[in-house]
Structure formats: C-alpha cells, structure tokens
N, C-alpha and C positions, 0 to 999 in steps of 0.2 A: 241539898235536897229541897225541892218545892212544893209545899204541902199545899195541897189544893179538895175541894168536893168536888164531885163530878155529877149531877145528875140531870133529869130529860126535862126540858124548857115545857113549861106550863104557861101559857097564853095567859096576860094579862098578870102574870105576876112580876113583882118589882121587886129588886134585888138591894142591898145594903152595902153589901161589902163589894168591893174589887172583883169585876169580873168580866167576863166575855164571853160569846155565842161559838159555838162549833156545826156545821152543819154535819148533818148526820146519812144524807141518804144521794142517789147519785154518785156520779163519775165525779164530784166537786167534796166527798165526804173527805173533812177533814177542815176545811176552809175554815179558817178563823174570819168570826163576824163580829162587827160592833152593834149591830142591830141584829133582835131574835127573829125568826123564819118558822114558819109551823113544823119541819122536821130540822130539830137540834138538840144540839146538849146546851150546857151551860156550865161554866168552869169557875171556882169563886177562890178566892184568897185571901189571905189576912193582912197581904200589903201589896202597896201598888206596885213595886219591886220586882215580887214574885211574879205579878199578872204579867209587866212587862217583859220579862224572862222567857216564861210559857209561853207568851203570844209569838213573840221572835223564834221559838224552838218549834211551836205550833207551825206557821206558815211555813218553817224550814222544811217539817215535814211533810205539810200538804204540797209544795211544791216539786218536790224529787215522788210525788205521788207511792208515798211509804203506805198509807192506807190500801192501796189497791190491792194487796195481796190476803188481808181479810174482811173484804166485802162478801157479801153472802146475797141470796136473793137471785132469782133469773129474771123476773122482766124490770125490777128497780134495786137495784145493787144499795143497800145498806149495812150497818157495822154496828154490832151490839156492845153495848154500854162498856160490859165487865170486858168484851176485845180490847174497846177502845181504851178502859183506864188504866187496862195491866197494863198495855203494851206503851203508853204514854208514861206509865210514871218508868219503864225502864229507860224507855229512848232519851227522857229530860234528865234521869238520872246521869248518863249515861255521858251524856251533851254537859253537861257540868262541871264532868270534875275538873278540868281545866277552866275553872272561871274567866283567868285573864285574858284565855284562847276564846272562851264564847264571849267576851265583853267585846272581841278586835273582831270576829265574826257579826257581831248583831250590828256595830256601829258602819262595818263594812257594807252591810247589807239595806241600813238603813240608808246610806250615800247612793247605792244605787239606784232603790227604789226612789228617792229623789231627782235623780237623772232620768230615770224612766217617766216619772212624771212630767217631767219638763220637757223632754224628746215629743210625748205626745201631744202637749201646749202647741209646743213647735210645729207639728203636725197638723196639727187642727187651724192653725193660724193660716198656714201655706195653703191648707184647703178653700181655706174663708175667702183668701186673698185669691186665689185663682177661679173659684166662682164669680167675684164681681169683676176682674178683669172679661172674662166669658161673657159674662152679661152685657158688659157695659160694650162690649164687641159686637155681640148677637142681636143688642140693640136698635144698631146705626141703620 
C-alpha cells in the first residue's frame, strides 16, 4: 500500500517531500506532470519509492484513459479531488498486490517508452535530413 496526500496545487508553493503534479481538468485529466499547470493536483510521499511507484501506476492509468469515466463538467470536463483520491488509492492498491508483476510491468514500460523516444529522434533527424537535401535541390 502507497500512502500518499493528495491536495489542489497552489501557485507558487514549494513542496519538501517527494512528489508530483496531476493535471486535473480536460480530455488530458489524469496526466502525471513533473512541472505544476494552473489546473492540478499534487501527490506527495514519504519516499522516493513510492513516488516512483504511483507515477508508473499514474501514467498506467491516464494512458488506457481510466479517468474518463468520471469527468464531470459540459463545456471543460474535470474530476473532483475526493473521485480522484478514492478511486486512485483503489486502483494503486489494487496494481500492487503482485509487486514482482508491477516491478516487470513498470520496467517493461519504461524500455518502451525509451524506444518511443528514440523512434522519434529518428524521426525528427530524417525530417532534418530531408529538408536540407530539398533545399539544397530547390537551390540550384
């Protein structure tokens, strides 16, 4: 079990312990941030451990987009506090109890997201590289 605080990001306040941003409002609620945004939460813990735990069970679930189902709001969808921390401390409970199974899922997921990164490198490069071919074409 990851015992954590949950409460709503105050602009200009500076945190102590171990923690991270949650955006809280949009089609993106749920998003683990490393930097605060005027509509968030903010998640705190007693060790680094736990943060990095949360944040991996975090993005798990903003990704398969588990928040969507209680956003509220009609013209800007957002998700209140006490949704967000019941439904969080079961889903992380929940994600747990097989530790060994979430330690081979987080590390799994971090390999990817490393490949994803680097795909897009690669991407961006072949872009780079075929504008100045074009240019140096469109030149002559």
């Amino acid at each position: 079990m990851i015992n954590f605080k949950l409460k709503h990001h105050v602009s200009g306040n500076c945190y102590s312990k171990p923690h991270f941003f949650i955006l809280n409002k949009g089609l993106n609620t749920g998003k683990p941030l490393s930097e605060p945004c005027p509509n968030c939460f903010v998640i705190q813990f007693g060790s680094s451990d736990d943060l990095e735990n949360m944040e991996s069970i975090c993005k798990s679930l903003w990704r398969v987009k588990f928040w969507h189902q209680f956003l509220i709001g009609s013209v800007i969808p957002y998700i209140r506090i006490h949704d967000f921390s019941k439904n969080l401390s079961i889903k992380s409970n929940e994600m747990m109890l097989d530790f060994e199974q979430h330690k081979k899922n987080v590390l799994a997921l971090k390999l990817l997201e490393q490949k994803e990164k680097q795909f897009h490198e690669n991407i961006n490069l072949i872009n780079d590289l075929r504008r100045v071919i074009l240019y140096r074409y469109c030149k002559r």
